[in-house]
MARLUM-611809 format. One line per 5 residues: number of its first residue (from 1); for each residue z, y, x of N, C-alpha, C. Coordinates in Angstrom, 1 decimal, padded with zeros to 4 digits. Each point is the difference from the previous one (the first is absolute). Layout:
BEGIN
NUM> Z,Y,X,Z,Y,X,Z,Y,X ~ ...
***
This chain:
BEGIN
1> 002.5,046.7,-031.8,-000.3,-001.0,-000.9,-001.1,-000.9,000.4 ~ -000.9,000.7,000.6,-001.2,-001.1,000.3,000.0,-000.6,001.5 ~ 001.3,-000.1,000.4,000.4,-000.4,001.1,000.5,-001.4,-000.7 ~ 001.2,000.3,-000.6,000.9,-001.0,-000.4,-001.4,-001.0,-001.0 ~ -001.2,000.2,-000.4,-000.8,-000.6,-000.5,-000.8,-000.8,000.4
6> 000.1,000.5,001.4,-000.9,-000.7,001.0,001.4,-001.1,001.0 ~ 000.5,000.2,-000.1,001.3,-001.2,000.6,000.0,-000.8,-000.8 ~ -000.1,000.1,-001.5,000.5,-001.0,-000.8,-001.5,-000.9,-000.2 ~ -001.0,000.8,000.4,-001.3,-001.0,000.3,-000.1,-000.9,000.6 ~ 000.5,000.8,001.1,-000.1,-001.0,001.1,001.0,-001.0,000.2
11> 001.1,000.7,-000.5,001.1,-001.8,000.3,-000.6,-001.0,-001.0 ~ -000.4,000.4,-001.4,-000.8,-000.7,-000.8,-000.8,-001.2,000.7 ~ -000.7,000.8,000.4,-001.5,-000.9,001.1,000.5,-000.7,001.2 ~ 001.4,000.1,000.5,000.7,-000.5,000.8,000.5,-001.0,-000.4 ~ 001.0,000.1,-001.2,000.3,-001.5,-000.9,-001.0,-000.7,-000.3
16> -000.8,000.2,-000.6,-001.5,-000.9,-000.2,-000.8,-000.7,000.9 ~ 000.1,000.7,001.0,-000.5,-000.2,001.3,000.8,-001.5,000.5 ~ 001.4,000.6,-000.1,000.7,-001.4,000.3,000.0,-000.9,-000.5 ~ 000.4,000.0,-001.6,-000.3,-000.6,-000.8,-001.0,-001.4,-000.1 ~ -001.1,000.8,-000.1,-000.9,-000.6,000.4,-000.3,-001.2,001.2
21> 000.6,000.4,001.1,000.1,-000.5,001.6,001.0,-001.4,-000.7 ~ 001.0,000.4,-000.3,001.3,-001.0,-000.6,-000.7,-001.0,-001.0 ~ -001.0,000.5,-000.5,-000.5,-000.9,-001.3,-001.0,-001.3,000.8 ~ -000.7,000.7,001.2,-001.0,-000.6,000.4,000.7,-000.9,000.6 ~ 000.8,000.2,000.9,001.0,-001.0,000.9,000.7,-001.0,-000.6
26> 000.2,000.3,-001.3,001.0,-000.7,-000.4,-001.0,-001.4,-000.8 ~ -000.9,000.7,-000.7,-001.4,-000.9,-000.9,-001.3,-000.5,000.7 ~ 000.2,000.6,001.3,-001.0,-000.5,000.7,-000.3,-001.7,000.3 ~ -001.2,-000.7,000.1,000.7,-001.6,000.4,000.1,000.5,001.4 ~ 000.7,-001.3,000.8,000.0,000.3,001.6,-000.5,-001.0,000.5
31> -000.5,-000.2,000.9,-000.9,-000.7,000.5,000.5,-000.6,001.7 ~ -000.8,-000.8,000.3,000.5,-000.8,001.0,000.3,000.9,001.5 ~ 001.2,-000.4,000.4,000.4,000.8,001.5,-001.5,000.3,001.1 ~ 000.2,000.9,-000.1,-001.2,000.6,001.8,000.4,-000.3,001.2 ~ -000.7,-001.2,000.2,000.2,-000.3,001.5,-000.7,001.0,001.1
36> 001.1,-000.1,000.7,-000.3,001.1,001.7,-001.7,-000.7,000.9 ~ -000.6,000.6,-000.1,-001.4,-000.2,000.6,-000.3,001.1,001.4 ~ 000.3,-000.5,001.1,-000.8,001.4,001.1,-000.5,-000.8,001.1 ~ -001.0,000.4,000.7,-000.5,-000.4,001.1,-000.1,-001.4,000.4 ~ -000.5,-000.5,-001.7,-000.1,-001.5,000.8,001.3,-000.8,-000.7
41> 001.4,000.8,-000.2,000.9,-000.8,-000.7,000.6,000.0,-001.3 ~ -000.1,-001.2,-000.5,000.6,-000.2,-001.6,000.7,-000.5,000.0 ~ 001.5,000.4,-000.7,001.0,-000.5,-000.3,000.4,000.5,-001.5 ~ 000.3,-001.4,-000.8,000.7,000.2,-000.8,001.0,-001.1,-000.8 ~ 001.2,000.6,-001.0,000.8,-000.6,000.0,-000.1,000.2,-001.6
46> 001.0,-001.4,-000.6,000.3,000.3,-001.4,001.1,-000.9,-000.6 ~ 000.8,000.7,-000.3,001.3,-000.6,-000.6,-000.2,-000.6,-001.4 ~ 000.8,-001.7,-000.4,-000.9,-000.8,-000.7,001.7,-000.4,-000.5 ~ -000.2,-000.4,-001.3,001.0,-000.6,-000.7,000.2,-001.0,-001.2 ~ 001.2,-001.6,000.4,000.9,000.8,-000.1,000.4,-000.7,002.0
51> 001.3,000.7,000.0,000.7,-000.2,001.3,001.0,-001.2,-000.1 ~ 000.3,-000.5,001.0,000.4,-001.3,-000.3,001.9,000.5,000.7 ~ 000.9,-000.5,-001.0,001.2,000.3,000.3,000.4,-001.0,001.0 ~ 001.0,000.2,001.2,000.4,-000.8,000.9,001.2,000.2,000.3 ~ 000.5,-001.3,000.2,001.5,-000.1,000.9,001.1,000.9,-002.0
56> -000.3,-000.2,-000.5,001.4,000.8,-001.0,-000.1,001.5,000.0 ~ -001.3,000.6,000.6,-000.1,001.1,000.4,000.1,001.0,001.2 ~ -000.2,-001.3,000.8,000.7,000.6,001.1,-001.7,000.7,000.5 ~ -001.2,-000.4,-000.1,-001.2,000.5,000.0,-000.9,-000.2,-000.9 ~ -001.2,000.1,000.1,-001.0,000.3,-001.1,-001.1,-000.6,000.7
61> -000.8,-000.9,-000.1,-001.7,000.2,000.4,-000.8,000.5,-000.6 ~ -000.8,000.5,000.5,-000.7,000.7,-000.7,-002.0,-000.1,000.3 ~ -000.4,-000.3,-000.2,-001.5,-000.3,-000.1,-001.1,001.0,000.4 ~ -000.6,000.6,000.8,-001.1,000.9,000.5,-001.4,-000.5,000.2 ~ -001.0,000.5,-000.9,-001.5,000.1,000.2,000.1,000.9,001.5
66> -000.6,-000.7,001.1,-000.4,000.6,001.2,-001.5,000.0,000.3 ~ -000.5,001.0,000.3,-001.6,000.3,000.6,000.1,001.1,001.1 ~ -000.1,-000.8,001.3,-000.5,000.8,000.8,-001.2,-000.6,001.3 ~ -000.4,000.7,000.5,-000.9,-000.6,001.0,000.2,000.5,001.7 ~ 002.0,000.0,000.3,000.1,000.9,001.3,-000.2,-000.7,001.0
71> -000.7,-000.1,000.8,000.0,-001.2,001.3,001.4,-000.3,000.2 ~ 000.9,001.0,000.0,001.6,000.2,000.9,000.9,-001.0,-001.2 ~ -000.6,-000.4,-001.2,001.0,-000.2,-001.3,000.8,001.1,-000.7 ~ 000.7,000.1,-000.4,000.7,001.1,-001.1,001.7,-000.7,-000.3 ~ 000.4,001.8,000.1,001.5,-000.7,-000.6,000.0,000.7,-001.8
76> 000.8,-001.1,-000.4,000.2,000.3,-001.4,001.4,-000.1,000.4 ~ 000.4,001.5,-001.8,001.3,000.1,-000.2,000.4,-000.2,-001.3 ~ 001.1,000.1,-000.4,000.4,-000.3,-001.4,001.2,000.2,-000.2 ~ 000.3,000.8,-001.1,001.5,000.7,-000.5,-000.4,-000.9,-001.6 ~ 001.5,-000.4,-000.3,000.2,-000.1,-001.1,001.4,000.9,-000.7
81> -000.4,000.7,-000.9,001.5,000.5,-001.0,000.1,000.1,-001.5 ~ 001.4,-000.6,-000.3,-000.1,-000.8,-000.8,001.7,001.1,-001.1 ~ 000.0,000.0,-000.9,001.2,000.3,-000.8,000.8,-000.8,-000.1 ~ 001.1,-000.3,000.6,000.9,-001.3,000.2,001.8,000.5,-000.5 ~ 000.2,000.0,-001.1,001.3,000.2,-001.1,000.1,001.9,000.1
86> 001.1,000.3,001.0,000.2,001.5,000.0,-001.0,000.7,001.3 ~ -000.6,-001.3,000.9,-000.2,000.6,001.0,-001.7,-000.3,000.2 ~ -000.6,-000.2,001.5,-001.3,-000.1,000.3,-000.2,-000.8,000.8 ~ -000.6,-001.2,-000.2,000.0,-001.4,001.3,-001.5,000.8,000.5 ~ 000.4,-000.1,001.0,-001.7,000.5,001.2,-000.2,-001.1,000.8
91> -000.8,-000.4,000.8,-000.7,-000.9,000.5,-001.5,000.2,000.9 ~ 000.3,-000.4,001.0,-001.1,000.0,001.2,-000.5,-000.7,000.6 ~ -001.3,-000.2,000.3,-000.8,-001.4,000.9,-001.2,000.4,000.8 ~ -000.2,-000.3,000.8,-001.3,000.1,000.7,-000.9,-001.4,000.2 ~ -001.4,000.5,001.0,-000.4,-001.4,000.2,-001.2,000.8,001.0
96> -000.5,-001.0,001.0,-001.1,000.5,000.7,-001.2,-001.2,-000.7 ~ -000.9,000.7,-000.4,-001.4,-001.1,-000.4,-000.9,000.4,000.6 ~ -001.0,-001.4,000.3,-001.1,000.1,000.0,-001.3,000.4,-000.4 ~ -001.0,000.4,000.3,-000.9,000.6,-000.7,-001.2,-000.6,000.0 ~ -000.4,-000.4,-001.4,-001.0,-000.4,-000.3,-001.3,000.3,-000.5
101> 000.2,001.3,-000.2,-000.9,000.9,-001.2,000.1,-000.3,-001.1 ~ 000.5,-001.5,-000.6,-000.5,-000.3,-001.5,001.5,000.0,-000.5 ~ 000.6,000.0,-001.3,001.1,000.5,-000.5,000.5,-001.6,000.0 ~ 001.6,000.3,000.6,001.1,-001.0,000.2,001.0,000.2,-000.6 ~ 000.7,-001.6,-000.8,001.5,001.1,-000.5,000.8,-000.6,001.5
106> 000.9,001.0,-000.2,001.2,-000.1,000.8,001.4,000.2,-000.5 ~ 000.9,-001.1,000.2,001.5,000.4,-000.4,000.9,000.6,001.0 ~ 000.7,000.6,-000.3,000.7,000.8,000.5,001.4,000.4,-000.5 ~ 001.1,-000.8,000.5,001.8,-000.1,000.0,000.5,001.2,-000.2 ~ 000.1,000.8,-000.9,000.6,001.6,000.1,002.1,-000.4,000.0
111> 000.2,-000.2,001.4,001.8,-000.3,-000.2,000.4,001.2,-000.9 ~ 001.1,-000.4,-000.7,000.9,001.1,-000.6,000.7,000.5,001.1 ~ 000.4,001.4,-000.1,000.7,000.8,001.1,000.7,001.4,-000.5 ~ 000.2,-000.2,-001.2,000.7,001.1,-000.5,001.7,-000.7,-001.0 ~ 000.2,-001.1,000.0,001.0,-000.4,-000.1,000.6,-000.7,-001.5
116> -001.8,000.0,-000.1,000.0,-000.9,-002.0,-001.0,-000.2,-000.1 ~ 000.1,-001.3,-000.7,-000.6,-001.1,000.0,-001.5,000.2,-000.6 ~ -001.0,-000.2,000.0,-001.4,-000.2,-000.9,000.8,-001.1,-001.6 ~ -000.6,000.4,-001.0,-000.1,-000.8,-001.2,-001.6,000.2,-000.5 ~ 000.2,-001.2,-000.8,-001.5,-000.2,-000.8,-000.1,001.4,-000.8
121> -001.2,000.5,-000.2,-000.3,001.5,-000.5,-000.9,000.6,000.6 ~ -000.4,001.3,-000.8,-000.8,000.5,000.8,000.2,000.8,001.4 ~ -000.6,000.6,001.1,000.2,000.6,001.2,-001.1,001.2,000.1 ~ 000.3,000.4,001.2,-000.9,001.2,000.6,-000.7,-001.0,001.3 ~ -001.5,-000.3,000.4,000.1,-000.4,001.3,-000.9,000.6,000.5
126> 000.0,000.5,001.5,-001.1,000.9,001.0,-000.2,-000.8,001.0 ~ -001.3,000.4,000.2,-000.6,-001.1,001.1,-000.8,001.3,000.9 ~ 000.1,-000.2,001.3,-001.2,000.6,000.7,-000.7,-000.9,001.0 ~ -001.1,000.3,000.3,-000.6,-001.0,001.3,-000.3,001.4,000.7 ~ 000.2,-000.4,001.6,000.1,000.8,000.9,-001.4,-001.2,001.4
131> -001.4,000.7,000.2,-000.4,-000.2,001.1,-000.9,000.5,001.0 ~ -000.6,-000.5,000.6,-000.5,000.7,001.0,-001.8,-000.6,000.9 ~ -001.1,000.8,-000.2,-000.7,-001.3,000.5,-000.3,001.5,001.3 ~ -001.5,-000.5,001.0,000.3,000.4,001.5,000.0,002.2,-000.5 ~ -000.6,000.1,-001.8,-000.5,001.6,000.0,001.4,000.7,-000.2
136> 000.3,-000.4,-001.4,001.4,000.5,-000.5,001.2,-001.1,-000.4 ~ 000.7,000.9,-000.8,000.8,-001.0,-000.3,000.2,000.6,-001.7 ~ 000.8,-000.3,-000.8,000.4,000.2,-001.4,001.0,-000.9,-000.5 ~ 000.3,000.5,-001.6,000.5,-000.8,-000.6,000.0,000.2,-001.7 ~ 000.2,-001.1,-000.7,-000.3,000.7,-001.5,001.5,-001.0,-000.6
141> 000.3,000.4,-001.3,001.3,-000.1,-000.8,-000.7,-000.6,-001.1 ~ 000.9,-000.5,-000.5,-000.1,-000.1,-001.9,001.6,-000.5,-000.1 ~ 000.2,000.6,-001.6,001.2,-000.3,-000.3,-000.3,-000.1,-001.7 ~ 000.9,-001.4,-000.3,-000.1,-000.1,-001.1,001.5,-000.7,-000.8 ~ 000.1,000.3,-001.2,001.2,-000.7,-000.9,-000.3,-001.4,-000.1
146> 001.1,-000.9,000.6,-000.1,-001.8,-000.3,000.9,-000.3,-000.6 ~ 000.1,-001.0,-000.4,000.9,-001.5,-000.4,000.1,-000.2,000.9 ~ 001.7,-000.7,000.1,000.5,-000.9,001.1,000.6,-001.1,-000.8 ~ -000.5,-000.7,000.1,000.2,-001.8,-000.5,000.7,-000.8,001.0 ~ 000.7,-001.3,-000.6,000.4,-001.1,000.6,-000.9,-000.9,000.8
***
């Protein structure tokens, strides 16, 4: 009996435990993406909205806060996905930029490539910048829910 007393303690303090974790995560505010910092290099990226619809859907632009400082420049990337009737319109773009240190926007073409179309609504979009100065190299992400407008 004082077995089975001590299990039911502890799953107790297990749920709570989570509980808790779930509460904090979910009510916590969140705060601005962590740009990648080492040896000299900063890069960072941030997905901004709304996205501008193109061609009937056939792509998306989509708008990037860029900050980095790589002598070499930086590639950015960008996924857009979107809930399009029964299915999923996906979408892809890149770009090589410049680096300036001070924060730039940049647009960037995500073509559709999954075989349906973008509509006005909201999306999923991910961005990474990928670079490199003479120590290391890195990269940092943000992803956020947009509007895609006309």
């Amino acid at each position: 009996m004082r077995r089975t007393g001590l299990r039911a303690k502890l799953a107790t303090a297990a749920a709570v435990a989570i509980l808790a974790g779930a509460s904090f995560a979910l009510f916590a505010p969140s705060g601005p993406a962590v740009a990648f910092s080492s040896g000299g290099l900063f890069l960072d990226v941030q997905v901004e909205s709304p996205a501008r619809l193109v061609s009937r859907g056939a792509a998306v632009d989509v708008t990037l806060e860029v900050t980095c400082n790589s002598p070499f420049g930086a590639d950015v990337f960008v996924t857009v996905t979107q809930r399009s009737g029964s299915g999923v319109a996906q979408g892809f773009g890149s770009e090589s930029v410049g680096c300036t240190g001070s924060g730039e926007q940049v647009v960037i073409r995500a073509h559709e490539f999954g075989g349906k179309p973008f509509k006005q609504g909201t999306a999923v979009a991910s961005a990474e910048i990928f670079g490199c100065n003479n120590v290391t190299c890195g990269s940092e992400t943000d992803s956020e829910v947009i509007d895609i407008r006309r």
